[in-house]
Every structure is written in C-alpha cells, then in structure tokens.
N, C-alpha and C positions, 0 to 999 in steps of 0.2 A: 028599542034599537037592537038589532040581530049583531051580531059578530062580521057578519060582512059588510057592517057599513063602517065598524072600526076601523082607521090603515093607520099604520104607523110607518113612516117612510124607513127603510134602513139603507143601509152604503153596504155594495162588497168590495174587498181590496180592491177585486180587479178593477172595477171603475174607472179607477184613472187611467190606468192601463189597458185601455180600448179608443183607440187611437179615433175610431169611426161610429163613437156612438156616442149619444148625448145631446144635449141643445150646444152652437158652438157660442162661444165667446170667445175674446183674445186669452189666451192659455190657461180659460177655465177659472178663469177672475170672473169675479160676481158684476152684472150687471147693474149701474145705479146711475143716477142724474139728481140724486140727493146732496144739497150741501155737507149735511152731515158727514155723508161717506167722502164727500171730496176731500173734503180738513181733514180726515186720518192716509189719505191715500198718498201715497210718493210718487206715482207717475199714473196718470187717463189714458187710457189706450182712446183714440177719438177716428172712427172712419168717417171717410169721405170718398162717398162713391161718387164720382163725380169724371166727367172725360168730354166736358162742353168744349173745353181749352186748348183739346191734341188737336195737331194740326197735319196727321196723317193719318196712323191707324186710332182707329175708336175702340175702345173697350176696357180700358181702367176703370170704370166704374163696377167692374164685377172683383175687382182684386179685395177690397175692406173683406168681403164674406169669404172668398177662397182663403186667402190667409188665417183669417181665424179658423177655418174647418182647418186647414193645414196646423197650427198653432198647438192643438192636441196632440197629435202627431212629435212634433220638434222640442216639446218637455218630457216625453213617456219618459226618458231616464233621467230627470231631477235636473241634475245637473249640468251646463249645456256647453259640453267644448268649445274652446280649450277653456273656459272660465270655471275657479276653483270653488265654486258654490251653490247652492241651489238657490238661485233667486225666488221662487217662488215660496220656499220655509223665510224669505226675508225679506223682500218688496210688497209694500202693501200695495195694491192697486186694484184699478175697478177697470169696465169697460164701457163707456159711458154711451155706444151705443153708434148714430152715422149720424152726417151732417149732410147733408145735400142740398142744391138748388131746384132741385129734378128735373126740366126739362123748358125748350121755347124761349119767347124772348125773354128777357131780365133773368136767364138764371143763373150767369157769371156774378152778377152783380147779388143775388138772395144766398150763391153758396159764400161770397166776402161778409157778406154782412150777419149771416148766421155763426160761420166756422170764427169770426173776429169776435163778438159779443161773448158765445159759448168758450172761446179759449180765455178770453180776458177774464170770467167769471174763474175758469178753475183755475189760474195764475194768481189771483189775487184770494181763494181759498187756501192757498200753499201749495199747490201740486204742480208737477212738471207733465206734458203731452208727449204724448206718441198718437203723431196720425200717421194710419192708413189710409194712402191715395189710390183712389184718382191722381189725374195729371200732375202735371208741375205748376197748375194755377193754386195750387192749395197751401202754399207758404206764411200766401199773403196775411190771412188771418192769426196763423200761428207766432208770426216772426211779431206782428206788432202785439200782442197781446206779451210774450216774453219780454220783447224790450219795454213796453211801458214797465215791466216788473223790474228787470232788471238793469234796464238803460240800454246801451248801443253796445248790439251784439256784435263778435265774429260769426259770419256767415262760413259752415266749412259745408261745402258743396259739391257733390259727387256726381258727373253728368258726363255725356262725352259729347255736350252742348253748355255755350256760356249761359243759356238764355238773357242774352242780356240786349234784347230791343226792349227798347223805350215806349210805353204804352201812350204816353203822348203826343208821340211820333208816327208810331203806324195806325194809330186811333183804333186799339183793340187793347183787353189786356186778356193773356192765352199765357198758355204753357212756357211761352218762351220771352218772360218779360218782366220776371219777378225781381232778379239780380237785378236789372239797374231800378224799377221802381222804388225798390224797396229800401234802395242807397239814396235814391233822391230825396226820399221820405224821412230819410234822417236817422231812420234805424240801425244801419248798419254802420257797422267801423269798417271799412274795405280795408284800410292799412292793416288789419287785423285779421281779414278773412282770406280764403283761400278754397279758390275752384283746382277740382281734380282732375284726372284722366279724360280733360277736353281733347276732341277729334274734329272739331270742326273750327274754321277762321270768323270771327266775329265782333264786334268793337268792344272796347274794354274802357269805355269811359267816365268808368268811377275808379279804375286806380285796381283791382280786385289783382291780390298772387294768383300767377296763374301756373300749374306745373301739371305740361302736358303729357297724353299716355305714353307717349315715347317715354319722355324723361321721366316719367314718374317709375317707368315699369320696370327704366335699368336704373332707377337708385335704388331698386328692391322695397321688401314693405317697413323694415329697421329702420334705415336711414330715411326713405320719405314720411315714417311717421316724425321721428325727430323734427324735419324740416317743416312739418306741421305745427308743431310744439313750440317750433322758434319765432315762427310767425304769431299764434295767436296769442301765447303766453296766459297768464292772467285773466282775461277776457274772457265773461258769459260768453259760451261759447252755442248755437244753433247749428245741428247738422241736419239738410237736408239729400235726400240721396235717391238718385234717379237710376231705378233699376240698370237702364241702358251704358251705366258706366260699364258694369260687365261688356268683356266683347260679346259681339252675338251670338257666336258659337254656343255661351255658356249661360245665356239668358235670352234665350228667343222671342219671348212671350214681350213683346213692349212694342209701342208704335213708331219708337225711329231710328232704328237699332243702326249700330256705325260698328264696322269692322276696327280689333286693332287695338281691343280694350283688355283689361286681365284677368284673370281666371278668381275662381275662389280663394283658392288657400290662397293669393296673396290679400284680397280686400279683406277676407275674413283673419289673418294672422295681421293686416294695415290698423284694422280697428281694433285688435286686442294691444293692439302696442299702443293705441292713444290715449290710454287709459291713464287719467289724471287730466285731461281737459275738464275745465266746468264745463259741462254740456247740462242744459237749461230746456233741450228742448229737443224733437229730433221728427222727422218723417220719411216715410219711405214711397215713395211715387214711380207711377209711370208701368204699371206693374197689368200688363192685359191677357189673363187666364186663356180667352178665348183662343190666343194661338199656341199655347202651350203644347198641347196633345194629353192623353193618358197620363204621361208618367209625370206632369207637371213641376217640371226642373226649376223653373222661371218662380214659380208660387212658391216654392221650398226652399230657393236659396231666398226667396225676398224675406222670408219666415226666418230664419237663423238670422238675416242681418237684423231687423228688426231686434232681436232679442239681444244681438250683440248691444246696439244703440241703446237697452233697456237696460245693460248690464251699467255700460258707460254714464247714463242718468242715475241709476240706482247707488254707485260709488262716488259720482261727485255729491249727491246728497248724505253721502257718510262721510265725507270728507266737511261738508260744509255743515252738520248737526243737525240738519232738515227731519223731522220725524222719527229722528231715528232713538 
C-alpha cells in the first residue's frame, strides 16, 4: 500500500467558520436515526418538507434544507443573541434527517402517520423535537406523540391565522385545522393555551386565549410575555409558530402572508422573555424559500427563531434534570 492511499481526515479551525461549505445539517449536529443517539440527545431537529396542506402559495417544502444551509450561518459566533450561552458547547442533539409524505393521493395521510410514529418513538427515548416545516399540517404528529408523553399540553401558537376549521366539518385536514382537531382529540388544554398575533376572524370553538396583533403589539413584548406565563403556567407547554405571524413586510417568503403583524426584535425579544415555560416541543412552519429573493430574509429569521425555540427546550430540560 503506497502512501496515497493512506488519508487521515484532519479539521481546520476555520471549518466551522465557513458559513457555505460542508454537508448541511441543522447547526452542524451529527446526523442519526439511531436509538442509541436518540437516549443521549436533548432535542431531534426533525424536517418535514411537506406543503400538500397550504391552501394558497406552495412551497414550504423547500424550507427543512434552506434552513439548515442557513443554520451554519446563524451559530458562526457560538453564542446566539441575546441568549447568554453557547448551546451548542451544551445541547446534545442530532438531526434525524426529513419526514415526508411526498407526493398524490394519500400523502396527508403517510406524512401523519410517519411524522406521528417517528415522533412517538424519539419522545418515549427521552428527547424533545424541533420540526422543520412544511405547512401548518405538520403539528398533528408532533403534538400527539408530546402529549401521550407528557399528557394535555398548552398549545402556544404563533399565526396570524386560528386555523382553527374543523377537519370534520370541511372534510379535509390541511394547514388550517390543527388547533381545533387536535383539542377535539383530547390533547390539548385550551384553558391553558394561547394563539398569538391572529389577523384574521374565525370560530374559536374550543375555548383557545386569543391575544390579537393589535393587542398583542401595544402591550409590547414584556408585558405579553407575562400574560403568556399567566395563562399557561405550569403546563407542558408545545410552541408551534407560523412564520406568517411576522407582518409581511418582514417575512415575505410564506403562502398567506396578512398585513399588520410585528417586526423581529419584538417576537425575538417576546421569546427571550418566555424563558421558564416547559416547552416540550416546538416547530417552525409555513416557511417558502422560493419567494424570498437572494438575500433570503424570511429563511434567516425563521433560522434564529428556531434556535430561540431550541434555547427555550434546552433550559426547560435543565430546569427539569433531563440529561443533563
């Protein structure tokens, strides 16, 4: 054997510090689907490119991989404002990779019955999810696989839509029908949960707080987190968050975009102040690259909330003794 068939792989500093090069994964966490790695991990990064559900623009099923190529990017400096630490020297986590239905008939129903089986499995290994959406069909699996773990969660829900029709009613279940399904289905505590910065009129027939962008945007991001804190209390708490809650100004890239919503630094300073909810779970949806342009604003901030949500998981599991 010659000397050029030896390789010894090496790492240079800069490596991490090249925003645009590498295989991507969610923030450069090792890919796996091993039990093994699941039992040591604190939170699955879990995609789901999936966008059968939207019921206007199409194209969230390209967000799971823009995100993670963005991902690189949004850790190069450790530590990820305003939060005081480097979650990645202290979150164990993997990136278990996409879930899909892919395409035609039945594939609402193979991306519920995949993303519900694969999350029930890593919930009962010990680990908490981060999905990357697709639409806002992709709750469904997540929220029941949490509550069988945890029991009946607070749903805190970020949209500037309730979705809240009834899948038994309009005889579909799509992007806009998870909130009440998924109260009817016994999972959720509404007295406990609370929808955000809603822009549109829609029936509210499970009881759900509702604190609209108006009112939400002049109690500021202090006081509405509080009033968040007062509602859910105590309570596993599941955040699910619909790019579109941004106005559209500030998040173009989404299929149902509603004037009227709020800017960054407040949702990103709303979520560092909620810190101390059990959050058990969390996902980011409704997230479509394709209209973003070049400078891809819409993928970047969905990238930082993400990681907010990951900071929020990774402290309630040091608050509760989870792996840590």
């Amino acid at each position: 054997m010659s000397d050029t068939d030896i390789f010894e792989p090496t790492e240079s500093t800069f490596d991490r510090f090249t925003p645009y090069a590498g295989i991507p994964t969610w923030c450069e966490y090792p890919h796996s689907q091993q039990a093994k790695d699941i039992k040591k991990a604190d939170i699955v990064a879990v995609g789901v490119p999936f966008d059968m559900g939207a019921s206007n623009r199409p194209g969230a099923r390209f967000a799971p991989r823009a995100m993670r190529d963005n991902s690189k990017y949004a850790i190069e400096y450790n530590t990820v404002y305003p939060w005081d630490y480097d979650i990645q020297n202290e979150c164990k986590m993997i990136d278990y990779g996409d879930l899909s239905g892919f395409c035609g008939s039945g594939a609402t129903e193979r991306m519920l019955e995949r993303t519900s089986s694969h999350a029930d499995r890593i919930y009962k290994l010990g680990a908490f999810t981060l999905a990357l959406g697709g639409d806002h069909t992709i709750p469904y699996g997540f929220v029941r696989a949490a509550s069988a773990k945890y029991g009946k969660l607070a749903i805190l829900h970020f949209d500037s839509h309730q979705d809240s029709a009834d899948s038994e009613t309009i005889g579909v279940v799509c992007h806009g029908t998870f909130s009440s399904d998924l109260a009817r289905e016994g999972r959720v505590d509404t007295g406990k949960s609370v929808q955000v910065f809603q822009r549109t009129l829609a029936p509210n027939e499970h009881g759900y707080h509702i604190i609209d962008a108006f009112k939400a945007i002049e109690m500021g991001p202090v006081k509405l987190a509080k009033a968040i804190k007062k509602v859910t209390g105590d309570t596993p708490v599941y955040i699910t968050f619909d790019i579109d809650a941004f106005d559209g100004a500030v998040a173009p890239a989404t299929g149902t975009p509603v004037p009227g919503g709020p800017d960054a630094y407040f949702v990103r300073r709303l979520l560092f102040e909620l810190d101390g909810l059990n959050v058990v779970g969390a996902d980011i949806v409704e997230v479509a690259p394709n209209y973003d342009g070049p400078a891809q604003p819409t993928v970047n901030l969905a990238t930082f909330v993400a990681l907010d949500l990951m900071y929020l998981m990774y402290n309630t599991r040091k608050r509760m003794g989870i792996n840590i």
